[in-house]
Every structure is written in structure tokens, then in C-alpha cells.
SEDREN-784112 format. One record per residue: residue number from 1; x, y, z of N, C-alpha, C in turn. Coordinates in Angstrom, 3 decimals, decimal comma. Layout:
i_n_u_n_v_n_w_ca_u_ca_v_ca_w_c_u_c_v_c_w
NUM_X_Y_Z_X_Y_Z_X_Y_Z
...
END
This chain:
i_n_u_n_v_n_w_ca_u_ca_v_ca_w_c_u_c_v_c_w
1_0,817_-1,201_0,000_0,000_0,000_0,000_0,859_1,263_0,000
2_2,540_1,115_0,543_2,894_2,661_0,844_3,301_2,655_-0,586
3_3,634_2,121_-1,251_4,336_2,324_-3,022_2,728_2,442_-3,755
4_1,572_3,053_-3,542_0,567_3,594_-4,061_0,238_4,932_-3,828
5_0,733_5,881_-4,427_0,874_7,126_-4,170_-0,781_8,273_-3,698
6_-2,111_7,267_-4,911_-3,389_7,744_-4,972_-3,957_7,116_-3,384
7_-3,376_6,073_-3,142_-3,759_5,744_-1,845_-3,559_6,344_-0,334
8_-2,313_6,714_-0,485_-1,895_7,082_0,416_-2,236_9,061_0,827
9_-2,361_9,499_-0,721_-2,975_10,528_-0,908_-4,689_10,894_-0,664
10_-5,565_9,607_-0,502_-6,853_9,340_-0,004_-6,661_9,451_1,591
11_-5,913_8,913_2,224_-5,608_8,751_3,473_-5,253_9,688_3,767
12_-4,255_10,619_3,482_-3,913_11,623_3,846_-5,498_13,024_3,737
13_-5,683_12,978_2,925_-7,093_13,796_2,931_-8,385_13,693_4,061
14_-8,371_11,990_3,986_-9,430_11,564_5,038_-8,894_12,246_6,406
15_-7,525_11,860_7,011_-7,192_12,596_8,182_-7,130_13,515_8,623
16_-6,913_14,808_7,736_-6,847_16,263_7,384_-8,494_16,318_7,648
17_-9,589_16,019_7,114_-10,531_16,354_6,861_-10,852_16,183_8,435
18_-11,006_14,880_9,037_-10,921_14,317_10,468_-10,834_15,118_11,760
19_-9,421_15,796_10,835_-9,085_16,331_12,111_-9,525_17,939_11,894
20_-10,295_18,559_10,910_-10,519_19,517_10,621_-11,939_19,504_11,467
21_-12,618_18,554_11,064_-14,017_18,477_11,963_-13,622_18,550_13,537
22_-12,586_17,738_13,879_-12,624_17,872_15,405_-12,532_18,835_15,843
23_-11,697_19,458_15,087_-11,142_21,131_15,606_-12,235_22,059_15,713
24_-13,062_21,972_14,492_-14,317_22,998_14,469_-15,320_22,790_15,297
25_-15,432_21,282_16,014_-16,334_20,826_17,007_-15,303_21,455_18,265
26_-14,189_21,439_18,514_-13,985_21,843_19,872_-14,145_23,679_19,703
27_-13,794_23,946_18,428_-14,318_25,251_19,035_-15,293_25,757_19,090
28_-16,671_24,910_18,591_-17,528_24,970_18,859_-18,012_24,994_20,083
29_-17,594_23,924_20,703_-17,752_23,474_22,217_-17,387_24,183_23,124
30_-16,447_25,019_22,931_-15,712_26,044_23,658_-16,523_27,504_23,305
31_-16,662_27,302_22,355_-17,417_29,152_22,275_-18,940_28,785_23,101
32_-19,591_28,080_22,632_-21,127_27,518_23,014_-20,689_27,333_24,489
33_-19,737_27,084_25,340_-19,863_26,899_26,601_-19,452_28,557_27,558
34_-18,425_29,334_26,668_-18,355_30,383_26,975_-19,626_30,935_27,975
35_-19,316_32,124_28,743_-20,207_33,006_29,402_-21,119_33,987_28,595
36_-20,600_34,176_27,300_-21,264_34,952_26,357_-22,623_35,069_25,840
37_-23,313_33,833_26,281_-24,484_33,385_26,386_-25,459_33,305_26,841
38_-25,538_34,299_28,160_-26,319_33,325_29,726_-27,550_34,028_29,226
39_-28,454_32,898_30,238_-29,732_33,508_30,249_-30,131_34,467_30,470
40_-31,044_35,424_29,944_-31,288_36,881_30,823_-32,837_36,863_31,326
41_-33,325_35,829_30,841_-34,873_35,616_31,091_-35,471_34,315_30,968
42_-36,227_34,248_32,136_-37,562_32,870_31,865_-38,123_33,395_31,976
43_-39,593_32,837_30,949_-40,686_33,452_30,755_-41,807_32,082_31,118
44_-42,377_32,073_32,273_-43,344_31,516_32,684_-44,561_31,562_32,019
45_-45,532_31,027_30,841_-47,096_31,369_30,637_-48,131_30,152_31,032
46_-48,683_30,407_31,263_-50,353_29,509_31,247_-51,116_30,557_32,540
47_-52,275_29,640_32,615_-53,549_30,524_33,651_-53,351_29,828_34,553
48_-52,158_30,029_35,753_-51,743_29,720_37,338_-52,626_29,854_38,118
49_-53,247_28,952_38,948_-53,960_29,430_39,769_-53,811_28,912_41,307
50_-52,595_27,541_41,289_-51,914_27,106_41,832_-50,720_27,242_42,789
51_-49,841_27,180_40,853_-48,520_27,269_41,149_-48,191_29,063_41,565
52_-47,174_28,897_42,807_-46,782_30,175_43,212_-45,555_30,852_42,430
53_-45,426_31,714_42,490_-44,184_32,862_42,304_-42,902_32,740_42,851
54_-43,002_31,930_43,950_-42,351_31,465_44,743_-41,400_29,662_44,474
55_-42,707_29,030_44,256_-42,231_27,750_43,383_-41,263_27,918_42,561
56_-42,033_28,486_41,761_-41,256_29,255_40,136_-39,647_29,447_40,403
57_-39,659_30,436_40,917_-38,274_30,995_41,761_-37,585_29,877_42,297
58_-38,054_28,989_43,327_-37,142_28,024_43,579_-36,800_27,084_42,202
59_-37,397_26,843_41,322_-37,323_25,582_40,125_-35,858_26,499_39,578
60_-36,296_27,809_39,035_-35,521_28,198_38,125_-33,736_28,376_38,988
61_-33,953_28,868_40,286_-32,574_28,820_40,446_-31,662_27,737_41,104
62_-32,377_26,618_41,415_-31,960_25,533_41,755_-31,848_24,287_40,626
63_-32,402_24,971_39,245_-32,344_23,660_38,684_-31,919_24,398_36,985
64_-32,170_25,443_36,770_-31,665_26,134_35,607_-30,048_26,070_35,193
65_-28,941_25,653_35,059_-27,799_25,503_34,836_-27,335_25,879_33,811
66_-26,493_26,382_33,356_-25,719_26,655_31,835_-25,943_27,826_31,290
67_-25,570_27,921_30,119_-26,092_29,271_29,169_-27,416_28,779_28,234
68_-27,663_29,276_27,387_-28,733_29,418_26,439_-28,597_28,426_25,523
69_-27,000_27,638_24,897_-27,222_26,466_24,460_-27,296_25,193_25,363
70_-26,127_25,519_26,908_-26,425_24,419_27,440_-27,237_23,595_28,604
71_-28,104_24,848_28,725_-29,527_24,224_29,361_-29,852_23,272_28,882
72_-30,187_22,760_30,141_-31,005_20,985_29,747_-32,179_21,420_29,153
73_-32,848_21,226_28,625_-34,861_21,685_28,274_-35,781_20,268_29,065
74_-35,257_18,956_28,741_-35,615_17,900_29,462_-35,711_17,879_31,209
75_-34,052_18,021_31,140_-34,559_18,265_32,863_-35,069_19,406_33,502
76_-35,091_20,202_33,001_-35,661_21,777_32,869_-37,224_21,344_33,456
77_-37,453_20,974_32,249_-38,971_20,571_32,565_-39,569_19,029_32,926
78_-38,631_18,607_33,196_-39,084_17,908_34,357_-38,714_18,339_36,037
79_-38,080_18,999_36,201_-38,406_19,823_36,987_-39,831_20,823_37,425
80_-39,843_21,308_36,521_-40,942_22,423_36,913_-42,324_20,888_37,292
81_-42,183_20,040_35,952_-43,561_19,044_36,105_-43,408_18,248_37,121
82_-42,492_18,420_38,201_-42,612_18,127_39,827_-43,285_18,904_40,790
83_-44,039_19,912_40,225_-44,842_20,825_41,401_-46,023_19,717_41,266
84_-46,296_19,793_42,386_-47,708_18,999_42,724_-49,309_19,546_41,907
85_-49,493_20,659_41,446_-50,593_21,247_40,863_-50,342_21,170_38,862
86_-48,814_20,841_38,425_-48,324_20,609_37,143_-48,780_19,643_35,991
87_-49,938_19,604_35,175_-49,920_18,563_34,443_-49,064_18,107_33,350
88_-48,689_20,006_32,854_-48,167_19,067_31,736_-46,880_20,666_31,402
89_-45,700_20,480_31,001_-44,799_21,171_30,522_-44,351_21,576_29,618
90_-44,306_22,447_28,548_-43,150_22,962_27,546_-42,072_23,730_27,618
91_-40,833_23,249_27,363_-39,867_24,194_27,259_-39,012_24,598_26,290
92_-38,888_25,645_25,606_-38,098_25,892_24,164_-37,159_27,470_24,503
93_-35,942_27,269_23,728_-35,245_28,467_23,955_-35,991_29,439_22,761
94_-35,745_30,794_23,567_-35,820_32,080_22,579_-34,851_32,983_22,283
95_-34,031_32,709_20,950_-32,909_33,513_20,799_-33,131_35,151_20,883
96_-32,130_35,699_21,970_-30,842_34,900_21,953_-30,941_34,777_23,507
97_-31,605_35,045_24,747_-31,129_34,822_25,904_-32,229_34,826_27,049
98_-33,164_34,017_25,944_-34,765_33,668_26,878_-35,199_32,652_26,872
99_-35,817_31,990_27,998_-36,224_30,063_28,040_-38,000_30,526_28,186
100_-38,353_30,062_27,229_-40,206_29,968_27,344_-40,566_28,840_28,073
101_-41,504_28,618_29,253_-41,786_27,918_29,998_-43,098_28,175_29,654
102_-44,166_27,162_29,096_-45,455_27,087_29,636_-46,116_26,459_30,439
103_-47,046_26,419_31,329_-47,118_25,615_32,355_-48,691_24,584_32,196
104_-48,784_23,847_32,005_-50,209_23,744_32,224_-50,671_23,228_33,700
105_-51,949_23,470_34,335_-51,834_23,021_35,619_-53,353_21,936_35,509
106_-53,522_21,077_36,441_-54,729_20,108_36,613_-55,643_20,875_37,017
107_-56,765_20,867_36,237_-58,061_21,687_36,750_-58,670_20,729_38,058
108_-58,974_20,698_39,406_-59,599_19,509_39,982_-61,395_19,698_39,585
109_-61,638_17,994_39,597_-62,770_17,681_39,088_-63,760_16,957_40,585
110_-63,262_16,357_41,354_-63,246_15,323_42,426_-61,908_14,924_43,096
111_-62,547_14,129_44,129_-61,466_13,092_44,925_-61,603_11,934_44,823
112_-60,906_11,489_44,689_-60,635_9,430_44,476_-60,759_9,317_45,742
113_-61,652_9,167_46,735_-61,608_8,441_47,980_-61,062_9,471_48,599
114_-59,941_9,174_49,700_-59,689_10,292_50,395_-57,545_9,723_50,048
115_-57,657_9,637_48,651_-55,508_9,586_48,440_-55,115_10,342_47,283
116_-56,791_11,178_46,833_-55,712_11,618_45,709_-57,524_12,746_44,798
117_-56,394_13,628_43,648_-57,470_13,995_43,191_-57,819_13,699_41,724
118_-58,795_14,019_40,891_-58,985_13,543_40,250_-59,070_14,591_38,697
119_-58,628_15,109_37,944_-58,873_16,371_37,168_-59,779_16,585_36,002
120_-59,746_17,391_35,088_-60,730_16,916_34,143_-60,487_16,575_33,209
121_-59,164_15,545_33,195_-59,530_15,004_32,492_-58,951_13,293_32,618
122_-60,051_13,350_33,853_-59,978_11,672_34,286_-58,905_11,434_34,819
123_-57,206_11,768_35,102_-56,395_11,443_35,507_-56,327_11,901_37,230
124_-55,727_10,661_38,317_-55,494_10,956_39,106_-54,079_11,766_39,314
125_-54,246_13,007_40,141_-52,917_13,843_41,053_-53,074_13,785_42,189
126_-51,932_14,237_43,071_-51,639_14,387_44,676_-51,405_15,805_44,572
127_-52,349_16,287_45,276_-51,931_17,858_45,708_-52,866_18,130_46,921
128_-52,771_19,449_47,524_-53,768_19,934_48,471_-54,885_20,620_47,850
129_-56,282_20,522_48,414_-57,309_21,238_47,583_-58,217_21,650_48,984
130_-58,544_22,853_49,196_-59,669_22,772_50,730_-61,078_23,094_49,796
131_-61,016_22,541_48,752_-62,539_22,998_47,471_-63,475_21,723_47,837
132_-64,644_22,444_48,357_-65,708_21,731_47,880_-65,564_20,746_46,640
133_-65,184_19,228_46,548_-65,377_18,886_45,348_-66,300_17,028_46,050
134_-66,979_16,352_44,836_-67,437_15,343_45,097_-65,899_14,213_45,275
135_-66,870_13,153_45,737_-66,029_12,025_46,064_-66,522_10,595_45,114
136_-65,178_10,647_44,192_-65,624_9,189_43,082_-64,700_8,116_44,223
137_-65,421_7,218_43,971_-64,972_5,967_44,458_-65,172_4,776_43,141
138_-63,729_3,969_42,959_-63,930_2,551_41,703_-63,008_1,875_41,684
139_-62,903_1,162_41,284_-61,319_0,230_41,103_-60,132_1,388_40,358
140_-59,403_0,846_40,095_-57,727_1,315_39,951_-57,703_1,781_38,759
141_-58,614_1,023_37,471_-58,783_1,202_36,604_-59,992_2,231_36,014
142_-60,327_2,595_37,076_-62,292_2,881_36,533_-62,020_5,112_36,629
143_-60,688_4,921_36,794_-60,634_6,501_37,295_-61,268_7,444_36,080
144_-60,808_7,356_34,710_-61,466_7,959_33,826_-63,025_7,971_33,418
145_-63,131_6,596_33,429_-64,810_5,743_33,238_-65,542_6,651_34,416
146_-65,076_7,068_35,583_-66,074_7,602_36,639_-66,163_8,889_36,253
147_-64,827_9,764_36,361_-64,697_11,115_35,703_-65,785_11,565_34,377
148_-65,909_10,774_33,459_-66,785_10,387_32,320_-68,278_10,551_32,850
149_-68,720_9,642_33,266_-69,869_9,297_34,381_-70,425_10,544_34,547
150_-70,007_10,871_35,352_-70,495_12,143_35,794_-70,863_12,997_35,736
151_-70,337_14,019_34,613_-70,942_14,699_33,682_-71,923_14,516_33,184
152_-71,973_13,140_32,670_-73,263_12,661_32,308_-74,387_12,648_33,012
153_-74,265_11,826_34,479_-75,299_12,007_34,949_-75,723_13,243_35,972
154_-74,680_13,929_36,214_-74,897_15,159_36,719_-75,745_16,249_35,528
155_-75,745_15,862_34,403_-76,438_16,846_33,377_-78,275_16,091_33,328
156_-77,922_14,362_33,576_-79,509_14,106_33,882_-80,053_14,391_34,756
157_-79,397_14,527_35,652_-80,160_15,037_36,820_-80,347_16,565_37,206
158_-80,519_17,283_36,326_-80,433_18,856_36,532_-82,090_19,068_36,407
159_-82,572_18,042_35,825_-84,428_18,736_35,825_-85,082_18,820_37,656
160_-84,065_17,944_38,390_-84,108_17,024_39,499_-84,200_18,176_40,630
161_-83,064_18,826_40,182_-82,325_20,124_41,316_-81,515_19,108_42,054
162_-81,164_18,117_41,951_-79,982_17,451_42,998_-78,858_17,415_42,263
163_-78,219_17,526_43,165_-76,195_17,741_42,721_-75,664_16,139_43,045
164_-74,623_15,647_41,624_-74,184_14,732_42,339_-72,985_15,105_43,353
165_-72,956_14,412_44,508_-71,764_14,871_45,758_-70,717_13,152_45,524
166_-71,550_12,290_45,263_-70,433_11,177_45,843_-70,836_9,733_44,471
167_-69,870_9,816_43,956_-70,278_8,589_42,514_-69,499_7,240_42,683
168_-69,850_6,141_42,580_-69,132_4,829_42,975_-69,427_3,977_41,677
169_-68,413_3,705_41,448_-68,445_2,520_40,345_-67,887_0,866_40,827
170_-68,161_-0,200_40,988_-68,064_-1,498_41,617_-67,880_-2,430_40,859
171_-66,763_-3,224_41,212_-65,618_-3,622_40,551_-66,711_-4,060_39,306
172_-68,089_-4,770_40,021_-68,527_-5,281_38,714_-69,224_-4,325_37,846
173_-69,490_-3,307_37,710_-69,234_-2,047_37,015_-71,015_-1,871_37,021
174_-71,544_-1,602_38,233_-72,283_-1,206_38,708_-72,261_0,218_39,375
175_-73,474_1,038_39,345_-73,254_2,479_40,082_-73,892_2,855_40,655
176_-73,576_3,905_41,586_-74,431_4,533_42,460_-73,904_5,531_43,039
177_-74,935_6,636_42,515_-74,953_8,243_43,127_-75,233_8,359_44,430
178_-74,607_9,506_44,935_-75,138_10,217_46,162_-75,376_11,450_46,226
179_-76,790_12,359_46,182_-76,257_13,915_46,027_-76,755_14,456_47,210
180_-76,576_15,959_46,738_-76,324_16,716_47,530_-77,641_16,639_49,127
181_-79,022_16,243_48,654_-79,525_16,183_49,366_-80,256_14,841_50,429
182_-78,763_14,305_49,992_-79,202_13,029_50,896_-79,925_11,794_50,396
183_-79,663_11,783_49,302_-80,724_10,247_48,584_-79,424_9,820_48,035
184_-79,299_8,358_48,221_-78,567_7,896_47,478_-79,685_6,948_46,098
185_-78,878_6,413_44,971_-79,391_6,378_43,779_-78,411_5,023_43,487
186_-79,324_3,879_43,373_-78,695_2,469_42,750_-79,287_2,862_41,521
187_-78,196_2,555_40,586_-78,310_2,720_38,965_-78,166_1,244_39,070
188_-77,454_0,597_39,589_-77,072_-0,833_38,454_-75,941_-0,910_37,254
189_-76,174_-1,875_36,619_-74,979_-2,098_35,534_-76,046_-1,997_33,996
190_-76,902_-2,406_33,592_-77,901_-2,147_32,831_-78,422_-0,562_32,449
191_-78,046_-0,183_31,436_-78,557_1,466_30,774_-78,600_2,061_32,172
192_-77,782_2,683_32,757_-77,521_3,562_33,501_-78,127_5,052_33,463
193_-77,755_5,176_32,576_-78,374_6,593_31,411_-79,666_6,430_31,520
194_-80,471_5,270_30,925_-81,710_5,570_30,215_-82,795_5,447_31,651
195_-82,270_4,716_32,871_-82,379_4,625_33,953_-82,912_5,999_34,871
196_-81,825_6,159_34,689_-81,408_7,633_35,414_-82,297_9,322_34,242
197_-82,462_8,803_33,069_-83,403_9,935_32,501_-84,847_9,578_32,770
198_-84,933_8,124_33,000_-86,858_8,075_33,300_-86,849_8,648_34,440
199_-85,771_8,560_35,429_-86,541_8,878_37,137_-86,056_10,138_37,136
200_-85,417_11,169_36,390_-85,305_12,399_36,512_-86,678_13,298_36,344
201_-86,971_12,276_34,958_-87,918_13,082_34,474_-89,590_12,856_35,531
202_-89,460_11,568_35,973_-90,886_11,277_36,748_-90,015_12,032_38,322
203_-89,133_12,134_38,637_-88,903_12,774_40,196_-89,154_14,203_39,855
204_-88,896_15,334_38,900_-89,190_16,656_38,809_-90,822_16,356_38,528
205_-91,089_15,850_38,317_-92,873_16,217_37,752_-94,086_15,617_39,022
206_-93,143_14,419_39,742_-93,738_13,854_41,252_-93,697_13,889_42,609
207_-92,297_13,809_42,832_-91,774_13,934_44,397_-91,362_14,939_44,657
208_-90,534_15,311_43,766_-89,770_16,637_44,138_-90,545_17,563_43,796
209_-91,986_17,501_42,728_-92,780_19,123_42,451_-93,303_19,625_43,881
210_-93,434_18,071_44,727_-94,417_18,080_45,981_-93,418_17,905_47,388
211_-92,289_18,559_47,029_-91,086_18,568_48,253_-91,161_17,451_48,945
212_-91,750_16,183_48,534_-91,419_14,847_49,028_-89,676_14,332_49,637
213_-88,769_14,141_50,962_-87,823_13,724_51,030_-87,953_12,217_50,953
214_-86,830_12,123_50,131_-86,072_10,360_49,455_-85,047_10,342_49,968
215_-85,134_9,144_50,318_-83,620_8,882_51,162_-82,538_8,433_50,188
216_-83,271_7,131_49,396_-82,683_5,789_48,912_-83,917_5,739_47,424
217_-83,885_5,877_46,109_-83,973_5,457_44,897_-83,429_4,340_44,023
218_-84,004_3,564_43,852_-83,535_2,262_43,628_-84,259_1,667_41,778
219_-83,116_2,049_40,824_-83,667_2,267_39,964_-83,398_1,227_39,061
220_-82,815_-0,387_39,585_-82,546_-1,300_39,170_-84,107_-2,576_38,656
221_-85,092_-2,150_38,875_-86,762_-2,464_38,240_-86,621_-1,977_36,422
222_-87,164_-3,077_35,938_-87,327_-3,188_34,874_-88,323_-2,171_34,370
223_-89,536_-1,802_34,763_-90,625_-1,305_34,447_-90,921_-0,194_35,599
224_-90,028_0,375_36,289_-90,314_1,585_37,739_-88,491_1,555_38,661
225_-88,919_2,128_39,367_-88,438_2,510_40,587_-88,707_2,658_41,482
226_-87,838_1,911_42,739_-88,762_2,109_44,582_-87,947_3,067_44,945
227_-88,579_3,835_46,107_-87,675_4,883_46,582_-88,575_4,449_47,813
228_-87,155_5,135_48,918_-87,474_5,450_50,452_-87,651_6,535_51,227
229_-88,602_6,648_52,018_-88,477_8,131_52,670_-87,645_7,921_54,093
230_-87,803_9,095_54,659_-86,842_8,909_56,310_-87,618_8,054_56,705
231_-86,944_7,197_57,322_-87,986_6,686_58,706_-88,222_7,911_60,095
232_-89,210_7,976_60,686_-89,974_8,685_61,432_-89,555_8,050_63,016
233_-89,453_9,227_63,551_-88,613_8,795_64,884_-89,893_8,441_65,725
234_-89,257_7,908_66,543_-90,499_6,834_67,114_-91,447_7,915_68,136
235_-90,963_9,302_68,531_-91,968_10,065_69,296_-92,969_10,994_68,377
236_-92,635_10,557_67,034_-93,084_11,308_66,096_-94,298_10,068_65,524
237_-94,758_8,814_65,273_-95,149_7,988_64,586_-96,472_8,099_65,421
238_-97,732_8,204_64,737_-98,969_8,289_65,008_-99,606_7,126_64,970
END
């Protein structure tokens, strides 16, 4: 090979070239790491109603590192999507010396029992909430399916005037409401819906036109529904 002059002249080019790239990568590496760069701004957006000013402040100066090329953006924002109220994160640089942060935060919808909350959109979070919200109860799996639920039957039941407060779904995927005024409501596993629109519509036009209290509605009858009133305390019973 060394008595081939075109060969050795290929080789010689390839190395030159080689080492021409390395060079332009280290000074790349070296200017891009320079101080010449630093950040002069994060720009926080979304509708906070949560996350504090304060949070913010701790994320960015405990976890922001480098200049403007060598910010992480990954751990960046996985950082910030460690605040407890955080659903979801973007982070992109803005030349030449600004990091755009948008934030999105979990709207709460309910509580899963009493370990966690629930947002709108079916996913469970851990955060603090002192809000009035209902209580879904279901298996591990049923968190969206209940979130779902609800809406629904909280919109059938609006001819009603009752609020749902407490929704349960069972493992065998059976349900039952509780609202605001104290009746609880066996739906069953069978048309839930179509269930729950007959006795809306016969409870606004029967019991409830005539301020009748229901304790217990039981809407698992093929052809009706039984309902219960209080029982009557025994110095009260004629």
C-alpha cells in the first residue's frame, strides 16, 4: 500500500478532513460553553392558579444551569412538572437569551376516595385542595370511566335540582350516586343513562314538584323505581 501514491494521498485527505471536523467541534464546544451566552430571562405562561411565584423561583434557580445552548430543556422541565398542581410542561429556547416555559396546571374535578385527586380530564394527582369537590370511588382502573360518568349524569339530573356529591363505580361495574340532598341512587350495571333519565324526568314532575324527602332510589326495576323516605322517629309515629 505505501508504493501507491493515490492511496496514500486518499488517506492523507481523510485525516486532514478528520481532524478539521474535530477542531471545528472543539471550538464549537468552547465558544457555546463560553459566558457569552447566559440567560437573561424565563418566561413563565399559562392561567396559574396554583402554582406560586415562589415555586417558580425556587425551580428556576436551583435547577436552571448553563447558558442558552447548554440548558437541559428535558430536565428543565421535568423539573418544573414536579410541582404537585403541574400537568403538563413545555420548554423551548428564545434567541438569543430567553427560556419559554409554559405551564399547564390540573383543573380539579373530584377526589378518588380520600388519596388523591382527580382532574378533568380523568387522571389521578396528589396535591392539596380545601374545594368543595365530590367524592368518586372505583377500582384502579375505573378513574377515567367515573370522571366520564359524571358529567353525564350530573347533566340528567339537573331537571331534578340534585347535585351529584359522591359517585361509585363497583368492581362489577355497577353504580351509584349520592347527592347533595341526601338520597342515594342504585343505577345498576344495565342502561344507567336511560335509567337515570326516566326517574329524573318522573322525580321533577312527582316527588320533588311536591317537596317529598327520598332517602334511597332504587332504579334497578325493569318497568319503575322504589324509593325510600326517612324513617320517622319513634316520638313522632302516630
Amino acid at each position: 500500500m505505501w508504493d501507491k501514491p493515490a492511496v496514500l494521498l486518499w488517506i492523507a485527505n481523510l485525516l486532514y478532513a478528520l481532524a478539521a471536523v474535530l477542531l471545528m467541534y472543539a471550538v464549537l464546544f468552547v465558544v457555546v460553553h463560553l459566558p457569552i451566552f447566559p440567560l437573561k430571562e424565563v418566561k413563565v405562561e399559562g392561567d396559574l392558579q396554583h402554582v406560586t411565584r415562589e415555586q417558580l423561583k425556587l425551580i428556576v434557580n436551583r435547577h436552571l444551569q448553563g447558558n442558552f445552548f447548554t440548558v437541559n430543556l428535558e430536565q428543565t422541565r421535568d423539573a418544573f412538572q414536579k410541582l404537585p398542581w403541574v400537568r403538563n410542561v413545555s420548554v423551548r429556547r428564545r434567541w438569543p437569551d430567553k427560556l419559554e416555559v409554559t405551564v399547564e396546571e390540573h383543573r380539579e374535578l373530584a377526589r378518588w376516595g380520600n388519596i388523591a385527586l382527580v382532574n378533568t380530564y380523568g387522571e389521578l394527582f396528589h396535591a392539596a385542595s380545601d374545594s368543595e369537590l365530590p367524592v368518586f370511588y372505583g377500582p384502579g382502573d375505573g378513574v377515567h370511566e367515573v370522571a366520564e360518568h359524571f358529567g353525564t349524569y350530573s347533566q340528567l339530573l339537573e331537571p331534578t335540582g340534585l347535585r351529584v356529591v359522591q359517585l361509585a363505580l363497583t368492581p362489577r361495574r355497577a353504580w351509584q350516586i349520592g347527592t347533595d340532598r341526601g338520597m342515594v341512587i342504585e343505577l345498576g350495571r344495565e342502561a344507567p343513562e336511560a335509567r337515570l333519565a326516566k326517574f329524573a324526568g318522573a322525580y321533577a314532575k312527582t316527588l320533588g314538584a311536591v317537596g317529598v324527602t327520598v332517602t334511597y332510589a332504587d332504579l334497578r326495576y325493569p318497568n319503575g323505581f322504589a324509593v325510600r323516605k326517612p324513617a320517622m322517629a319513634a316520638g313522632n309515629k302516630g
